[in-house]
LUMKOLFI-6260 format. One record per residue (C-alpha): residue number from 0; x, y, z. Coordinates in nm, 2 decimals, m for minus. Last residue first. Layout:
BEGIN
R:n:px:py:pz
R:NUM:X:Y:Z
...
//
This chain:
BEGIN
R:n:px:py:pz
R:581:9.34:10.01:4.88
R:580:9.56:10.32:4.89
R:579:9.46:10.71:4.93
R:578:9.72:11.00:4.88
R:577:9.62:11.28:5.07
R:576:9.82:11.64:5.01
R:575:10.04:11.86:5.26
R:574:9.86:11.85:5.53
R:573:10.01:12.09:5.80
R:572:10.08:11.85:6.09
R:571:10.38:12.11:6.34
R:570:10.58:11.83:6.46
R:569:10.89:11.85:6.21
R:568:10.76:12.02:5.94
R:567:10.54:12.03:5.60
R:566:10.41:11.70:5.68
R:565:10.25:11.46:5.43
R:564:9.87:11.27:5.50
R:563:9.92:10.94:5.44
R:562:9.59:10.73:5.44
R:561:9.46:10.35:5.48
R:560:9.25:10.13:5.34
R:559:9.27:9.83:5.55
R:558:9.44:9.52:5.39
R:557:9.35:9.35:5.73
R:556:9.67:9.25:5.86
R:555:9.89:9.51:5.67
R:554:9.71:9.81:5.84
R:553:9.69:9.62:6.18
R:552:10.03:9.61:6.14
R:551:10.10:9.98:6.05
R:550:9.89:10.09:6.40
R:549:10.12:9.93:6.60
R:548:10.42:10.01:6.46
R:547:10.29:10.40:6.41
R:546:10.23:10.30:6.84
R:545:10.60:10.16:6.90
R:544:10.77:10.47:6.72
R:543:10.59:10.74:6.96
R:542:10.64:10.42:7.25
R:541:11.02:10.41:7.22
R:540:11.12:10.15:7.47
R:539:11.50:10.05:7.45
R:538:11.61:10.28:7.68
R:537:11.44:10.33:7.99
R:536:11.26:10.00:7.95
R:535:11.53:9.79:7.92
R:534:11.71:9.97:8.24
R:533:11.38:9.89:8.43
R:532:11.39:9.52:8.33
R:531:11.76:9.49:8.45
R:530:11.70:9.70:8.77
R:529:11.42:9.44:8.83
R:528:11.60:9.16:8.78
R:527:11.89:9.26:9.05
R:526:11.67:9.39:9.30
R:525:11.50:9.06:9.28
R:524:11.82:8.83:9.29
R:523:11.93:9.11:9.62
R:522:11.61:9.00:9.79
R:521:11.59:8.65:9.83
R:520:11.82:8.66:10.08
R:519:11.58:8.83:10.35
R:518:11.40:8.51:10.40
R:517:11.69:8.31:10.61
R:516:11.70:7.94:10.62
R:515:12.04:7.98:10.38
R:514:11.96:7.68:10.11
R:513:11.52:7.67:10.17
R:512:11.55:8.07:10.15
R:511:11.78:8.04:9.84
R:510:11.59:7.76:9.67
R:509:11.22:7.97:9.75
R:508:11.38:8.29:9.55
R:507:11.46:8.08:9.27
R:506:11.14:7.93:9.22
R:505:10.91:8.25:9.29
R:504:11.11:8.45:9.07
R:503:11.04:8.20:8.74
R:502:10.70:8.10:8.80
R:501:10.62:8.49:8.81
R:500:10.73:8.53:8.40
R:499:10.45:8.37:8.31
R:498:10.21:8.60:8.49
R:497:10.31:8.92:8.40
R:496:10.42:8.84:8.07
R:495:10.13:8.64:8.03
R:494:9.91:8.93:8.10
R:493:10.10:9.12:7.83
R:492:10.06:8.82:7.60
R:491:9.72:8.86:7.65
R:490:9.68:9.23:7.63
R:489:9.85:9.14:7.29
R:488:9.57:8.93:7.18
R:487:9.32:9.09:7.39
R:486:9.32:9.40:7.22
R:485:9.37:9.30:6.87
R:484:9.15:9.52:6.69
R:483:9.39:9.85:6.72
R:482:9.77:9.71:6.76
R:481:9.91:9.72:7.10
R:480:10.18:9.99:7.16
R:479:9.94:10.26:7.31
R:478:9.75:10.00:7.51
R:477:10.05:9.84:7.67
R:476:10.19:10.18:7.78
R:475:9.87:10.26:7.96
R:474:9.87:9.94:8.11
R:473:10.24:9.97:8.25
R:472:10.12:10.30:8.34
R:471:9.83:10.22:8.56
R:470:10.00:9.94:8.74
R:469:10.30:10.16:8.84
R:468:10.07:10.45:9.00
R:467:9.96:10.24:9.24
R:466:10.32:10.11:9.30
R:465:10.48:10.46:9.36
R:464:10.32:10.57:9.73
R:463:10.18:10.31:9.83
R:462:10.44:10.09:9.80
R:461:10.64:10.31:9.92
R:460:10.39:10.35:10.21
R:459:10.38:9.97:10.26
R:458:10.75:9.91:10.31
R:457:10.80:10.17:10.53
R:456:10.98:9.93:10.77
R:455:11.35:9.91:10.93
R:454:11.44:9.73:11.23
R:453:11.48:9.37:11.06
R:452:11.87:9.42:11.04
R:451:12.15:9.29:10.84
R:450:11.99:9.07:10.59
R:449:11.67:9.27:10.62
R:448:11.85:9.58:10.43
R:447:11.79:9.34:10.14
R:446:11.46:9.48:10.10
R:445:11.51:9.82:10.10
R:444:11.67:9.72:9.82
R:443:11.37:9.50:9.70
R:442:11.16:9.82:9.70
R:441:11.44:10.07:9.57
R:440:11.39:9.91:9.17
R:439:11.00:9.96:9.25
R:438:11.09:10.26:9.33
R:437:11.26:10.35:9.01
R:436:11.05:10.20:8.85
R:435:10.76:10.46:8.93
R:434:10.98:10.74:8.79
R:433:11.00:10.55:8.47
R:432:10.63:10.53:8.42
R:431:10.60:10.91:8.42
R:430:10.84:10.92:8.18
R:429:10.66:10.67:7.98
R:428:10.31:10.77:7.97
R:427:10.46:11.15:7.86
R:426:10.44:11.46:8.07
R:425:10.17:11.73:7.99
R:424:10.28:11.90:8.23
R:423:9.93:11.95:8.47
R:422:9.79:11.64:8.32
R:421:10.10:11.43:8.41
R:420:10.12:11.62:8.77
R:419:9.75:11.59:8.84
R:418:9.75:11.23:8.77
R:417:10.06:11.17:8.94
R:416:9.90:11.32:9.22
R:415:9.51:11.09:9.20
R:414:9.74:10.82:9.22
R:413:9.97:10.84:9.49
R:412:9.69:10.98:9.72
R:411:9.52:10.66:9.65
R:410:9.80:10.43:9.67
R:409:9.87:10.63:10.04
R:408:9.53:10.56:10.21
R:407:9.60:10.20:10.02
R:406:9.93:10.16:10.19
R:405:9.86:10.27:10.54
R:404:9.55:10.07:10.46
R:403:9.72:9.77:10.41
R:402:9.97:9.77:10.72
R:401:9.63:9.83:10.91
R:400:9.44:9.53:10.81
R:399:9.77:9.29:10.83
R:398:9.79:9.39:11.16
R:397:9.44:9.31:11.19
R:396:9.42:9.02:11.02
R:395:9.74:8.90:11.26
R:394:9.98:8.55:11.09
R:393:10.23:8.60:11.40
R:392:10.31:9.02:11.30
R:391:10.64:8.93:11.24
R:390:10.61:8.61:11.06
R:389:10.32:8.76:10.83
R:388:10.51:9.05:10.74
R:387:10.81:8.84:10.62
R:386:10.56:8.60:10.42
R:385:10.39:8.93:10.30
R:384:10.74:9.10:10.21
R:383:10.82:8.76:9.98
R:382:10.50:8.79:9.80
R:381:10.51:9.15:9.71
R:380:10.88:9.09:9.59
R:379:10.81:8.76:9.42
R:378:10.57:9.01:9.19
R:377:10.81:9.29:9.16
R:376:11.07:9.12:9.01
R:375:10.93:8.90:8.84
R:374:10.67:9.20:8.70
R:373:11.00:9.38:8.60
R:372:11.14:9.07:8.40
R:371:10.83:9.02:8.20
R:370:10.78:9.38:8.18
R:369:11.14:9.37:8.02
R:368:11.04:9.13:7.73
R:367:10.71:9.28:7.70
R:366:10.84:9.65:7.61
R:365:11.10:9.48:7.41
R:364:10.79:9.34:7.21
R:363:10.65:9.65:7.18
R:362:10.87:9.85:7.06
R:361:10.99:9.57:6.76
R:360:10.66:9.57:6.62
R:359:10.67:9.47:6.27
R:358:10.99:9.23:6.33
R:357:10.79:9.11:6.62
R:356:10.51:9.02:6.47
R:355:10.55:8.63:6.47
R:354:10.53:8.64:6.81
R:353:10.16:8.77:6.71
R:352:10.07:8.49:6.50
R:351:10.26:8.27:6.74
R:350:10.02:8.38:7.03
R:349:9.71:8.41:6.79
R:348:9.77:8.03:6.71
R:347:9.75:7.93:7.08
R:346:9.47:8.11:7.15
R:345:9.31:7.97:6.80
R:344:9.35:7.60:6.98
R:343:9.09:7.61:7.25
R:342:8.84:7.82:7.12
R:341:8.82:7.62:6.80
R:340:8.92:7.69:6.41
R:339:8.74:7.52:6.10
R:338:8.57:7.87:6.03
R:337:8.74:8.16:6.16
R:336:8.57:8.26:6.51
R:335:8.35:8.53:6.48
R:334:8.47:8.90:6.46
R:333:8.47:9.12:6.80
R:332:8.17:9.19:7.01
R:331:8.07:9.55:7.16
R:330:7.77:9.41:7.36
R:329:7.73:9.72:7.61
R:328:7.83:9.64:8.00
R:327:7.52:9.70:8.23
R:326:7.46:9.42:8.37
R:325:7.76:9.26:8.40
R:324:7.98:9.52:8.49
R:323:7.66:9.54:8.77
R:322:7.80:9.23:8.96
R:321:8.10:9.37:9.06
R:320:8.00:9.61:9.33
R:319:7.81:9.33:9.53
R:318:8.01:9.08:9.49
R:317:8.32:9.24:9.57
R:316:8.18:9.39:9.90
R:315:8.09:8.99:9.95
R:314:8.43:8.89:9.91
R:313:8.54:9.07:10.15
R:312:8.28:8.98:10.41
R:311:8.35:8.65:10.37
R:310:8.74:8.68:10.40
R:309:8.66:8.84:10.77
R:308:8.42:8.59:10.84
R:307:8.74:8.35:10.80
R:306:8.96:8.57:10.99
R:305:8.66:8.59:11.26
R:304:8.63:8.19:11.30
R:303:8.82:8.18:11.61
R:302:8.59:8.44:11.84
R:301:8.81:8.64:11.98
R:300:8.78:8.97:11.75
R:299:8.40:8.91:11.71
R:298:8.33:8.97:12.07
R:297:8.60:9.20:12.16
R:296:8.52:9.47:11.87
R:295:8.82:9.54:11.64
R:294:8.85:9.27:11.33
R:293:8.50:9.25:11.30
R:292:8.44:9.66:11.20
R:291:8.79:9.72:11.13
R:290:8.71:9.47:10.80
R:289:8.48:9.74:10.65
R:288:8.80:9.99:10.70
R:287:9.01:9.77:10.51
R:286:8.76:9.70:10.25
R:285:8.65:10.08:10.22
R:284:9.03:10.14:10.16
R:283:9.12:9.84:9.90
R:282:8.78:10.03:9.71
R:281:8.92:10.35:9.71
R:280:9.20:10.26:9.59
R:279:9.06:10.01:9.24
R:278:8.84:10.30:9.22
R:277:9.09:10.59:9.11
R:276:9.29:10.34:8.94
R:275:9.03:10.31:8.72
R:274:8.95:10.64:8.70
R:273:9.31:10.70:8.61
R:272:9.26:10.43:8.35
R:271:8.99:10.61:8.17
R:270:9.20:10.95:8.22
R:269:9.49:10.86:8.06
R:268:9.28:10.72:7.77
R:267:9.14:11.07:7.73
R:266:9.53:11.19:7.74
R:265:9.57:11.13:8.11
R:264:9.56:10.72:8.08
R:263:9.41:10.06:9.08
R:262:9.34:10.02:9.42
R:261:8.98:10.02:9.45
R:260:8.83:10.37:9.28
R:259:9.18:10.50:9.27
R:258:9.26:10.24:9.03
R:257:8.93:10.29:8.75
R:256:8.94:10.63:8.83
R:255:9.31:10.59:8.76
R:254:9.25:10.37:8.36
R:253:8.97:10.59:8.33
R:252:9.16:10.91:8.28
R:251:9.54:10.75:8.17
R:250:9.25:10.66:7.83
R:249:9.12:10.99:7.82
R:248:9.48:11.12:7.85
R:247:9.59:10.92:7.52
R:246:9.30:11.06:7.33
R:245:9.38:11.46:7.45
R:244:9.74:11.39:7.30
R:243:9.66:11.22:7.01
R:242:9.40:11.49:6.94
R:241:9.65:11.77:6.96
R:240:9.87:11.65:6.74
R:239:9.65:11.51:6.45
R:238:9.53:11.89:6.51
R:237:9.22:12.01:6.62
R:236:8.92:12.16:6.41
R:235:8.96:11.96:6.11
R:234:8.58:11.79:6.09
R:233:8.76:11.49:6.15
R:232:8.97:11.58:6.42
R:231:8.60:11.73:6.61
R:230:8.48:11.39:6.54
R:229:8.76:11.17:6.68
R:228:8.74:11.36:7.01
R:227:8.35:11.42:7.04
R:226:8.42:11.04:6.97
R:225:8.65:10.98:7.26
R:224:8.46:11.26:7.47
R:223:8.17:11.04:7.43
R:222:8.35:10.73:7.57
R:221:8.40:10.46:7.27
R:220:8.76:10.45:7.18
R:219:8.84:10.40:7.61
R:218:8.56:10.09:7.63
R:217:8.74:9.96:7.35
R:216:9.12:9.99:7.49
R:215:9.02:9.91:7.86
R:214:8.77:9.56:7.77
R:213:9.13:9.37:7.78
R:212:9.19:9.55:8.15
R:211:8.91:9.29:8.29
R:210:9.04:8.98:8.11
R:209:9.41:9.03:8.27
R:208:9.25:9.14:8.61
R:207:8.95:8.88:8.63
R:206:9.25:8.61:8.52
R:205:9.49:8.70:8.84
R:204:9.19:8.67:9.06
R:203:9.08:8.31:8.92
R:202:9.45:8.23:8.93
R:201:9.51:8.38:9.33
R:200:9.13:8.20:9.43
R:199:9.21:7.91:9.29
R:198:9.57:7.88:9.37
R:197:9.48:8.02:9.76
R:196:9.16:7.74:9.79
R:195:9.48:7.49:9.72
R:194:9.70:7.62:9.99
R:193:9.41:7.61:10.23
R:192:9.31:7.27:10.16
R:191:9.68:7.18:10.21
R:190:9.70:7.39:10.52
R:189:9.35:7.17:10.66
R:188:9.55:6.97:10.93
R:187:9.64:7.33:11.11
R:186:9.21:7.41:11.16
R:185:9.18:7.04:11.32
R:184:9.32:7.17:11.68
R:183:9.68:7.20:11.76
R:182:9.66:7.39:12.08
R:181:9.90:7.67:11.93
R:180:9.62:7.72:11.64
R:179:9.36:7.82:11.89
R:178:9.59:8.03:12.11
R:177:9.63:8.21:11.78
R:176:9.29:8.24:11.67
R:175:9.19:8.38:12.00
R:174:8.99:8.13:12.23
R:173:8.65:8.32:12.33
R:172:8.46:8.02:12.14
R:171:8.55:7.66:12.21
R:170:8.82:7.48:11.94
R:169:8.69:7.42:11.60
R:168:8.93:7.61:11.39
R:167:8.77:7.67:11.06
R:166:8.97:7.64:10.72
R:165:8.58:7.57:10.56
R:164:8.45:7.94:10.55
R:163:8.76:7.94:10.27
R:162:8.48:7.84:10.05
R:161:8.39:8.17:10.04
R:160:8.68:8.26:9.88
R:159:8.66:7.98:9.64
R:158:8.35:8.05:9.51
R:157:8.42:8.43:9.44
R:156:8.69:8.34:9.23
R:155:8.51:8.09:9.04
R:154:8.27:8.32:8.96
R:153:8.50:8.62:8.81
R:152:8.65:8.34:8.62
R:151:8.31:8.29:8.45
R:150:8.24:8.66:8.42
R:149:8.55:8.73:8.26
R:148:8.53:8.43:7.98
R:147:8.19:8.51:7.92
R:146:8.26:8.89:7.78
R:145:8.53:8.77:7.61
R:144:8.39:8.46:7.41
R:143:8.15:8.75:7.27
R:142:8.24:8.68:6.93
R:141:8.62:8.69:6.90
R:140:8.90:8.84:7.08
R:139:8.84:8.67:7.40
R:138:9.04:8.38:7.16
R:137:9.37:8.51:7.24
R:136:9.31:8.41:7.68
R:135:9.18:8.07:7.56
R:134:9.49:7.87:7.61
R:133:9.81:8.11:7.62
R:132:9.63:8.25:7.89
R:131:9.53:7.97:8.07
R:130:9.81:7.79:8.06
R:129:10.02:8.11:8.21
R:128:9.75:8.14:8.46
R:127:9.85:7.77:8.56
R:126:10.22:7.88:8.56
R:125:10.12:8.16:8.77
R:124:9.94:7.99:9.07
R:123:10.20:7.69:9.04
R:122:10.47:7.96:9.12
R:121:10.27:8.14:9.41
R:120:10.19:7.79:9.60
R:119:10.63:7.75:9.53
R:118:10.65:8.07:9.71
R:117:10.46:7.96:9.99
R:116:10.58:7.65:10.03
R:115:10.92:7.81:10.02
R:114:10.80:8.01:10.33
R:113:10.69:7.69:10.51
R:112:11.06:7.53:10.48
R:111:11.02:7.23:10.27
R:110:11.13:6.85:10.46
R:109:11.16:6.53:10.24
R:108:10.99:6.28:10.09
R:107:10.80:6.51:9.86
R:106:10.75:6.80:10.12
R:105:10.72:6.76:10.54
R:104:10.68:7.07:10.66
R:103:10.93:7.30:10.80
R:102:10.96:7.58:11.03
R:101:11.24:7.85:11.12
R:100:11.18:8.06:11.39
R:99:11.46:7.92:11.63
R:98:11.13:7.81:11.87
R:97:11.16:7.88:12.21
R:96:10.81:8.02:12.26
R:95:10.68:7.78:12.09
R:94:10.47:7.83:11.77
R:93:10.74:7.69:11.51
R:92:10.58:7.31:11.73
R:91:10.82:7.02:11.77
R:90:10.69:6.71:11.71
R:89:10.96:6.64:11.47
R:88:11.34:6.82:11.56
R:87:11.47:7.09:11.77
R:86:11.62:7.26:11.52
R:85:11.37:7.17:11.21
R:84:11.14:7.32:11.42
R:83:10.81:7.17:11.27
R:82:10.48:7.21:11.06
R:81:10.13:7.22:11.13
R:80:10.08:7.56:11.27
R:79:10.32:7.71:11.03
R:78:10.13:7.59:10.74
R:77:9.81:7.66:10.87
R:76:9.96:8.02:10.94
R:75:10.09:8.06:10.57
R:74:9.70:7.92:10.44
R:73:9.52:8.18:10.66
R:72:9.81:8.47:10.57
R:71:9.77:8.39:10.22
R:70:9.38:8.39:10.20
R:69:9.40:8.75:10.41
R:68:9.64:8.91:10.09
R:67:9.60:8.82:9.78
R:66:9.30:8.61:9.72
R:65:9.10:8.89:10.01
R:64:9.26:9.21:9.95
R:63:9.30:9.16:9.56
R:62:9.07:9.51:9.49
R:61:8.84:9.32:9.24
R:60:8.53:9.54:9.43
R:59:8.66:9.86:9.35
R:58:8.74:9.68:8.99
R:57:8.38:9.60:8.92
R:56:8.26:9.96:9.04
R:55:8.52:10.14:8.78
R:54:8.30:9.92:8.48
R:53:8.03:9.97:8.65
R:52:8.08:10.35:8.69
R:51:8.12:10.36:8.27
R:50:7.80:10.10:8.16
R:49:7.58:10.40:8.40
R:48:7.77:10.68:8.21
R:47:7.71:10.51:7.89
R:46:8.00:10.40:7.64
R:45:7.85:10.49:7.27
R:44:7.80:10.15:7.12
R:43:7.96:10.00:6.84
R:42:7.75:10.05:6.52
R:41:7.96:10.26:6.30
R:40:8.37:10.13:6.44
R:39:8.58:10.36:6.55
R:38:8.89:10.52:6.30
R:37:9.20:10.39:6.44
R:36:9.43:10.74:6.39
R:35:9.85:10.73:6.38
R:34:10.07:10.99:6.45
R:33:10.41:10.99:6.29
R:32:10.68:11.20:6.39
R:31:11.00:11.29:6.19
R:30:11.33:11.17:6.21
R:29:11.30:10.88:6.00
R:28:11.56:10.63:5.96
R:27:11.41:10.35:6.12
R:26:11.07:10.32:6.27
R:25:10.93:10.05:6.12
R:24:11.21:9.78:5.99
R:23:11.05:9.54:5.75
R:22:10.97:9.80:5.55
R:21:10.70:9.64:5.27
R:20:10.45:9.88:5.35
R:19:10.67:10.22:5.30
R:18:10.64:10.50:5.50
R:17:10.66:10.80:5.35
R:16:10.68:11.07:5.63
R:15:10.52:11.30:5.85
R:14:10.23:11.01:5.83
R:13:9.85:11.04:5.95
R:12:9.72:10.70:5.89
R:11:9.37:10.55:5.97
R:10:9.27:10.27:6.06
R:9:8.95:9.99:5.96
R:8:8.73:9.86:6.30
R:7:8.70:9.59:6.42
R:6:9.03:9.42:6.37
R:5:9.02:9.11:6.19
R:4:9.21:8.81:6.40
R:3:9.53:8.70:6.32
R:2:9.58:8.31:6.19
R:1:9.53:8.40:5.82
R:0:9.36:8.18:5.62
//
């Protein structure tokens, strides 16, 4: 029995030239262009405007400023609170006054510096994802395992963010959070309750993402304008060209909605995920402004227990969006699970059925190995500037507050340009991508200006500015060079390069500090990594040749009946005759 799952739906083949099914080495020696056609499935259901703004609502709400950012600064501050000045020695508080700003806590028999606790909170947080996804995250392919699998995590992370109602500093009311922590009440013996609800809540957040972006590539086949798409091909009155085009930008569509609507294609796939993106923005601004409203007025600003009201409220904007996805979302379920195989094993299977692809997809698989490296990069980066923020600012919501909407004001002008400009000029996922890299190549150089001087800032408006748009093309580029049927396999091991790779940077970055005492040396490793991923990408990524890859395997996979359809010349698709193979 084969250990890959069937697609749902059979492909089609347009070809510019004869591509032979026993080639071991897609993509070589041709010159000319292949486009390649996944024909939908009969009874799958149409995608429904109501199914469509639930999907974008769900990710408003799943905006990350809550298990991201405020449950970081709560556990980094009960950290501080409750260690030491190594300097001046136990008993010491890193609160003082006279403090050398450095602050440890005991660790394993020994002493840990607060920010390497941090890092090494982040590290366990993605090697437990990494188990996850390697676990069950292949098996969301079947049945509607999928479907369950997102709403589950999607609980447990809203469970643990209200749980953080428990990291409560009990001193009298009208003490500010700060003055609280300073007088050592119980709120600083609670950091490794803290640093536990952050795992939960970072994992449980980190899965909703991964599982949530699976449903992209089947939500994207099935908009109307996706089959208006398909069906106007069909009938012959667009070109194989012309439709892959207007396909891809449905997808970057949604895809910055989706972003822009919270925080984060333009072919019809372009535009799924530019909805997407659309949302995600919006909703990390409506959160921060939501959060003014206790953050700002004297009598809930002093009270002690605002940061954790604030948290609540958060995660109750989530609640409220997200909920509808699932409602409203359309049973679209994959193949049942192969007899004899389990939920917990056939994950594992998947992932070496698809390693085992890389000869067949050789695009795509560099395309992971240098995301892997690139969301290291960027990942430890995000972290590391939030530890750095938090020490300046002295652990403030509300500084925090408005450092994240001067980058979500700006994510959300970000993304609704680059959508403009790629739908304007027709510019390819991939170039498009590359000018976001090379920002994120300048972040952790900007970075390592912090070794000399802590005067400079900006961080959050290039951020802003270049991130937003990063997360919607590295998505777009993973659905074009994943093979049709096997979304979450290969979304999968695209969220496990994301993940997986993140208990690498994290580690490495945390030895340094803990060696030198100083957080601004983590930086040049970071900018290093990530100018090595974005180099990869540049020029070892060819996503035309990547998606006739794609596309080829699912062809050899399933035995599908597939066509060739050869080309007069170069790009222009004049069908030259239709040879038809069972």
């Amino acid at each position: 029995m084969s250990l890959v799952s069937t697609p749902e739906h059979p492909v089609h083949f347009v070809d510019a030239t004869d591509v032979k099914d026993n080639d071991d080495s897609p993509g070589k020696g041709n010159t000319k262009s292949t486009v390649l056609i996944a024909t939908l499935q009969e009874d799958e259901p149409v995608v429904t405007r109501r199914e469509l703004w639930s999907y974008y609502l769900y990710y408003n709400g799943d905006n990350g400023v809550g298990p991201l950012g405020y449950t970081q600064t709560l556990f980094q501050s009960l950290a501080t609170a409750a260690g030491y000045d190594p300097v001046a020695g136990p008993g010491s508080s890193c609160l003082s006054d006279t403090a050398s700003g450095q602050c440890v806590l005991p660790w394993l028999g020994g002493t840990k510096s607060v920010s390497s606790i941090v890092l090494i909170s982040n590290g366990m947080s993605f090697a437990i994802m990494t188990a996850i996804f390697t676990t069950i995250g292949s098996a969301a392919d079947y049945g509607n395992f999928g479907r369950w699998l997102l709403f589950s995590v999607t609980v447990v992370c809203w469970i643990a963010q209200y749980a953080c109602m428990a990291l409560t500093c009990t001193c009298r009311l009208g003490v500010s959070i700060l003055a609280c922590i300073k007088q050592r009440c119980l709120a600083p013996s609670r950091w490794k309750l803290a640093m536990a609800l952050y795992i939960i809540g970072f994992v449980s957040y980190g899965a909703t993402l991964v599982f949530y972006a699976a449903i992209f590539p089947r939500l994207a086949r099935n908009t109307q304008r996706s089959r208006s798409l398909r069906e106007k091909y069909e009938n012959g009155h667009i070109s194989v060209e012309e439709y892959e085009r207007e396909e891809s930008l449905e997808k970057n569509r949604i895809s910055n909605i989706s972003t822009v609507g919270p925080r984060i294609y333009l072919t019809r796939d372009r535009m799924l995920i530019v909805m997407h993106q659309m949302h995600s923005n919006i909703g990390y601004v409506v959160t921060y402004l939501l959060n003014l409203a206790l953050l700002l007025p004297p009598k809930t600003a002093n009270d002690p227990k605002v940061d954790n009201y604030t948290l609540a409220l958060d995660n109750s904007y989530w609640v409220l969006l997200g909920v509808w996805w699932f409602i409203y979302q359309s049973p679209r379920p994959g193949p049942p699970l192969p007899k004899g195989e389990s939920y917990l094993t056939v994950g594992w299977k998947q992932i070496w059925a698809a390693l085992k692809t890389y000869k067949h997809l050789p695009y795509t698989f560099v395309y992971l190995f240098a995301f892997f490296l690139l969301a290291d990069g960027l990942n430890t980066t995000g972290t590391l500037v939030s530890i750095c923020q938090n020490d300046k600012f002295r652990f403030s919501f509300l500084q925090n507050t408005y450092l994240g909407l001067s980058q979500a004001i700006t994510s959300t002008i970000s993304t609704l340009g680059f959508w403009y400009i790629q739908r304007y000029w027709k510019i390819s996922t991939k170039k498009m991508f590359v000018v976001t890299n090379v920002v994120t190549i300048l972040i952790p150089l900007w970075g390592m200006v912090g070794v000399w001087t802590d005067k400079f800032g900006a961080y959050n408006v290039l951020f802003g500015l270049f991130q937003a748009p990063y997360y919607a093309f590295s998505q777009t580029m993973m659905a074009e060079l994943s093979p049709p049927g096997f979304d979450n396999m290969f979304f999968g091991l695209f969220g496990l390069s994301n993940r997986a790779s993140s208990t690498v940077g994290p580690y490495v970055v945390q030895a340094i500090i803990d060696k030198t005492q100083d957080n601004w040396r983590g930086f040049p490793f970071l900018f290093a990594i990530c100018t090595a991923a974005s180099l990869v990408i540049w020029f070892g990524v060819d996503v035309k040749k990547g998606r006739r890859d794609a596309f080829l395997m699912t062809s050899r996979s399933v035995g599908a009946r597939y066509e060739y359809f050869q080309i007069l010349c170069g790009s222009s698709f004049n069908i030259h005759g239709v040879i038809q193979h069972e």
